[in-house]
Structures are given as C-alpha cells and as structure tokens.
N, C-alpha and C positions, 0 to 999 in steps of 0.2 A: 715253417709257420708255427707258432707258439699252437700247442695242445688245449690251450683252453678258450683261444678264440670261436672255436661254436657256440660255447657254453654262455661265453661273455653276447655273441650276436641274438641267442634264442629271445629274452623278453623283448626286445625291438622287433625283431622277425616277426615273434605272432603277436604284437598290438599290444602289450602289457605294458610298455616304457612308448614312449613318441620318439621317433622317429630326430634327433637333435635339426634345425632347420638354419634356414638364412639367416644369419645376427647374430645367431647363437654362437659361444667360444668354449671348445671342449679341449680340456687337458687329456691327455694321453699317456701312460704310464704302466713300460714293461712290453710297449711292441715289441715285436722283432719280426723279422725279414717277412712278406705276406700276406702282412699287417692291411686288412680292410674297413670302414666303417660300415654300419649297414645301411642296405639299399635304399637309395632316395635322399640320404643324409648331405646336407646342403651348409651344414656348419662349419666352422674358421677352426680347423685341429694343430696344435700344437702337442708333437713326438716328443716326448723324453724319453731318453736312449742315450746311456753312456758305454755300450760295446760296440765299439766301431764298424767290423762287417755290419748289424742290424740299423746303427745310425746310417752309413751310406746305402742299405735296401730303402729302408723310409724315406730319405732323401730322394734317390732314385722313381721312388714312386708319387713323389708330387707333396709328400708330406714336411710341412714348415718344422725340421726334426732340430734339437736342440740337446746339448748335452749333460743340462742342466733345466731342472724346472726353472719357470721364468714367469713374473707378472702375478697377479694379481685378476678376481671376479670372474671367474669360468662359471659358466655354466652349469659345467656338466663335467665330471674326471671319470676315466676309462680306466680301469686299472687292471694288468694280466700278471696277475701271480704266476710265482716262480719255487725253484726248491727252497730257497735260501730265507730262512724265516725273517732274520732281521733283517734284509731287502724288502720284503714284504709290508713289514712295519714301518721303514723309512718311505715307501710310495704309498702308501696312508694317510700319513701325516702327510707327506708334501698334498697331497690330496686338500683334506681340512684345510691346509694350511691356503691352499690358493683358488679353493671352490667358492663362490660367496654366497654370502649367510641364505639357506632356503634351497642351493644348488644342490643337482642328484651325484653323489657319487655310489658307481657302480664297479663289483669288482668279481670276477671271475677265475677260476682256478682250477686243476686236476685234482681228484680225490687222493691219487697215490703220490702227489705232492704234499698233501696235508692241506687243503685247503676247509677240510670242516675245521679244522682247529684256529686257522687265522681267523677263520668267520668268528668264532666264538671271542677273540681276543678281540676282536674290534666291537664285536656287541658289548663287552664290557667299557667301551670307551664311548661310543656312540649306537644309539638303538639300531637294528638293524628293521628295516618297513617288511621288508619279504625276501627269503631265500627257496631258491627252487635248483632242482638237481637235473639235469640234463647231458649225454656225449658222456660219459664218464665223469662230468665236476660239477661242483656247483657254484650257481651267480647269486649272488646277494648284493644287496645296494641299502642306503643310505642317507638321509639328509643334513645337510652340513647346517649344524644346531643356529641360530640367531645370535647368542651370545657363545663362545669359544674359550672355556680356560686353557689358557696357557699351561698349565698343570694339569690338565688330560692329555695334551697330546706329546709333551716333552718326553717323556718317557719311549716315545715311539721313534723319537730319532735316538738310534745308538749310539755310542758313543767307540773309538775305535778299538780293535784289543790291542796290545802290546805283547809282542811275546815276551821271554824273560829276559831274551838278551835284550830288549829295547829297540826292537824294530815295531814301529807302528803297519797294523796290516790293514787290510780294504772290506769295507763289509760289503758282501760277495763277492769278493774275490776269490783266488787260487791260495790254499791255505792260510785260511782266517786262523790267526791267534797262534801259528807255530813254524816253524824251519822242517820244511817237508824233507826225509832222508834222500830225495834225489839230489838235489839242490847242494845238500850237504856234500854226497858222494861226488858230484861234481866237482867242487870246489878244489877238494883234498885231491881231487885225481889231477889238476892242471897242472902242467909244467913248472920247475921253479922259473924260467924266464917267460912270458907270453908273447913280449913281442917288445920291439925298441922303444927307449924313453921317448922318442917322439912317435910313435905309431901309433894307430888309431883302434880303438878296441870296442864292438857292437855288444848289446844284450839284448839277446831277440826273444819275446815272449817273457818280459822283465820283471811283472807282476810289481811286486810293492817295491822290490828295488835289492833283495838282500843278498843273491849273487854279486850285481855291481858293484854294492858299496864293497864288500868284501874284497872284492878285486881292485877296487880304487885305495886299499887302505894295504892291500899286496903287493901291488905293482904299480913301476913311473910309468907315464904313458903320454900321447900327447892329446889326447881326445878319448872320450867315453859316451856312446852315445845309449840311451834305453828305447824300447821298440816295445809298445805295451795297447794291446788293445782293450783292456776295460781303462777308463779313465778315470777312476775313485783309486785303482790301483796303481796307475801313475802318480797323481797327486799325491798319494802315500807315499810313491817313493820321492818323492822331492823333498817330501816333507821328511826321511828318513838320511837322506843327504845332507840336507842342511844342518841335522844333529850328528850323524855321527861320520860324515867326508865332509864338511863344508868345503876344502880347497879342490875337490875334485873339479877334474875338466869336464862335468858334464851336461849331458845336452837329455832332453826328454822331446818323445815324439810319439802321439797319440796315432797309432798306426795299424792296419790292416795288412799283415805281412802277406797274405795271402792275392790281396786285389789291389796292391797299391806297391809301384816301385818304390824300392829304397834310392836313393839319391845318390848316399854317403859311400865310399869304396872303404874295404877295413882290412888291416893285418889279422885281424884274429877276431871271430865271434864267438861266444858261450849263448848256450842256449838249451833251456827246459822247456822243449816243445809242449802244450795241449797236445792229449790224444782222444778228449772226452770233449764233444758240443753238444751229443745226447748223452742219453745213460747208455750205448752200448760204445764200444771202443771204435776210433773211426784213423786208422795208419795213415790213411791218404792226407789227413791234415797235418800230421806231422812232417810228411815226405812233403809236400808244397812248401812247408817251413824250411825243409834241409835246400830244395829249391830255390826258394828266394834270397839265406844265406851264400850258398854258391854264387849268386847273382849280383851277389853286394861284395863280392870278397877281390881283393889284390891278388895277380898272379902270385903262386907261393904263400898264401894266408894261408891261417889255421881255421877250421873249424870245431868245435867241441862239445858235447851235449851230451845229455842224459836224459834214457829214455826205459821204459820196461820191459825187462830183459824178453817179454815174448813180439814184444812190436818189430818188423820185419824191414827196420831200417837201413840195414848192410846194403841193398839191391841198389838203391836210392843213392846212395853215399859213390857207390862206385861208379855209380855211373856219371855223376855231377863232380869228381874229383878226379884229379889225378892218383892220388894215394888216400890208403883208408883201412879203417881198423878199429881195435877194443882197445882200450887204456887200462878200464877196471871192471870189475865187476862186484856186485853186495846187495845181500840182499833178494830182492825182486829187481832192480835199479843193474844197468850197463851206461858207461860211459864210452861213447865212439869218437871218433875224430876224422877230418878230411882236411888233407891239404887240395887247394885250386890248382 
C-alpha cells in the first residue's frame, strides 16, 4: 500500500474536502496495490497505473485501471506521490491537464520522499488553497484555474533523457539517463555464441530495452522477446529499437513476471532482476524471477543475469536448474547462469 495514502484520505475523513459522490468523475494518479477511496465515496474513479503488479491489484479490486490517463472534465484528481520527482511533475500536469476548469485536485505524499518540495513547485505553478501535515506527509490540494496556459504547465511534462550512447530512458524508470554497470557486466560476461540463428532469446525485467538491443545487434537469432513491467519503460524500448535494431525480431510484452505466465518457451534468457519495490532490499523478488525464467525456458536453455554480489541467488538457481554457477564477477555486480 502506497505510504501516503493516510495522508491523502485525512481531509475527506475529518470533513475538510466532501466526500466525491454519485456523478461525480475522479481521476486517480500513482495508486498502487491497496489503493482505497474514502468512506461513503460513490464516485465513477478512473486508476492510472503504468506498473503492471499495481495496474492488476487495482483491476483486481473493482477499480476502472488504465495505463494511460484517458478523457477529459474530472471532477476531482487523486494524486500519490512517489520518490521520483519528474514522475511527480508528469501526474500534475496530467492532473490540470484533464481536471475541469474549477475541479479539486488533491495530492499527497511522504515527507522523507520530499513531498514539501513538490508542494512548493507546484505552488509556483498553481496556488495552492491549503496544505496540512499528517501520518508522516503532507496533503495539499488545488484548483484547476478557469483559464489554463499551456506555458504553465509544459514545463511539467519531461521530456525523455538520453544517455550518451543514444538510448532514450523512462521517466521513472530503472536507471533514468545512464547504463547502469550491471547491465554492462552482463553483457561483456555472455558467451560469444547464445543460442542458434533460429532460437529464441527472452529479456526479463527489460527496462528501456538496452541489454536487448545490444544483444540484437550481437547475436542471429530467430525471435527476441522484452518482459518489462513499468510500461513508459517498455515504450522507450520500442522506441530505442526502431533507432538503433530496426531489423530485430522483436516482440514487447507488458508483463508481470511474477503473477502472470510467460507463454513463450526460450533457448536462452538475460536478465537484471529488481531487488528494490521498497527502500529496503527484498531477494524473494528476485528469486520469483530466476523462477518464472526456469519456467519459460527449453530443456537445455541458458539462463544468465546479474545481480548484487550479496543477494543469496545460488540456493534458487540450483534448485530450478540442472546446472549453475558464476560467470563473473566486478564490482558490487555477480553475473550467474543456469542451465534447465
């Protein structure tokens, strides 16, 4: 459950904000999984939610979730801040952008996120009516002005970075603006052959795309699929294919490797598992990954990933493989492998 959902429910709870009712249309922006309106709330809500586990909780929970804001004349926009500043800026503006003219938008946050500083950038964009501190964050809200420059709020959608090599990244995504050195380690650590010119090659946990294309621009193959559960960081890697592998065989697939079979069966997967959904380190979501890898793989396929050298991967690996081991090591950064 998102940290600042108390914070965001307290002016509805004690009577400050009304309660959103029947007719009424509230935009939603930065649920995730747990995700409640408050009590008595009879209003039409529309989820945005582009990380997949949080889009199938909200789904799961009756909520009309969409991966993309959508429409036009809300009422009312919900907004749960996150670490990621320009995240935070971009569900703002989509905010203004689809609240109409007179509508409340309300937006809540952790303090050890930095949410007094968003507050502050958004009062500089639009007044803020009242902020109050509660639960460890604070909520402030809003009204969405009558007339709207276009030139207040562009500034709030980002724009993407590029690292230097010319990979477009994801804003918030898993390393915005550069080639993280596991990724890298990886690469350099894979075999010269990975698998036959017609065999099928997975990238689980795929991010903006820059292992795959790398490996599409390394190796023949006869399919290339990406496994990417933020969806801003999928589309970045599409959009990182079509400049720099346009002929690649590949496939994109917005996915929850965790609560969602893979289909596809593969000679060989790569893969930079998450080991972070909070701030502290969580191995079990890595090992669920080395898991559903196993799961997708061809008798005799490869597995191969990179992970940090203290994450307690080995146990996992032997037990879902027949063979298994270290390739390299640098760094903080291990590279392992399993065969099926």
């Amino acid at each position: 459950m998102n940290e600042a959902l108390p914070t965001l429910l307290f002016p509805f709870e004690r009577g400050i904000l009304d309660v959103p009712g029947k007719g009424e249309r509230v935009l939603v922006l930065g649920a995730s999984a747990g995700f409640r309106m408050p009590d008595g709330a009879a209003a039409d809500v529309t989820a945005v939610q582009d990380f997949r586990p949080d889009y199938l909780a909200l789904e799961k929970a009756g909520f009309h979730a969409v991966a993309e804001a959508e429409g036009e004349g809300y009422d009312l926009a919900l907004i749960l801040l996150g670490r990621h500043r320009r995240e935070n800026e971009l569900r703002f503006a989509e905010a203004l952008t689809r609240v109409k003219p007179g509508g409340l938008i309300v937006a809540a946050g952790t303090k050890k996120d930095g949410a007094p500083s968003v507050a502050k950038r958004m009062g500089e964009m639009v007044p803020i009516v009242e902020q109050m501190s509660k639960h460890h964050g604070i909520v402030f809200w809003s009204v969405r002005p009558e007339a709207l420059d276009a030139a207040t709020i562009a500034p709030l959608f980002p724009e993407a970075v590029m690292t230097p090599e010319g990979f477009e990244t994801a804003v918030g995504g898993f390393s915005e603006g550069r080639i993280d050195e596991g990724s890298q380690l990886l690469l350099r650590s894979l075999p010269e052959k990975l698998t036959a010119s017609t065999g099928r090659i997975a990238d689980f946990c795929a991010g903006w795309g820059y292992l795959s294309v790398e490996v599409a621009r390394k190796y023949q193959m006869g399919a290339l699929d990406l496994y990417e559960a933020h969806r801003r960081s999928l589309e970045a890697a599409k959009r990182n294919f079509e400049k720099l592998a346009p002929d690649a065989p590949a496939g994109f697939h917005w996915h929850d490797l965790v609560s969602e079979r893979v289909a596809g069966r593969y000679d060989a997967i790569i893969m930079n598992p998450p080991f972070h959904q909070s701030r502290s380190a969580e191995p079990d979501l890595g090992k669920a990954m080395i898991k559903a890898a196993s799961a997708a793989m061809k008798p005799g396929g490869r597995l191969y990933l990179v992970a940090n050298r203290g994450l307690p991967y080995e146990a996992v690996l032997k037990e879902h493989f027949s063979a298994s081991g270290e390739v390299a090591r640098g760094g903080t950064f291990k590279v392992l492998w399993g065969r099926r």
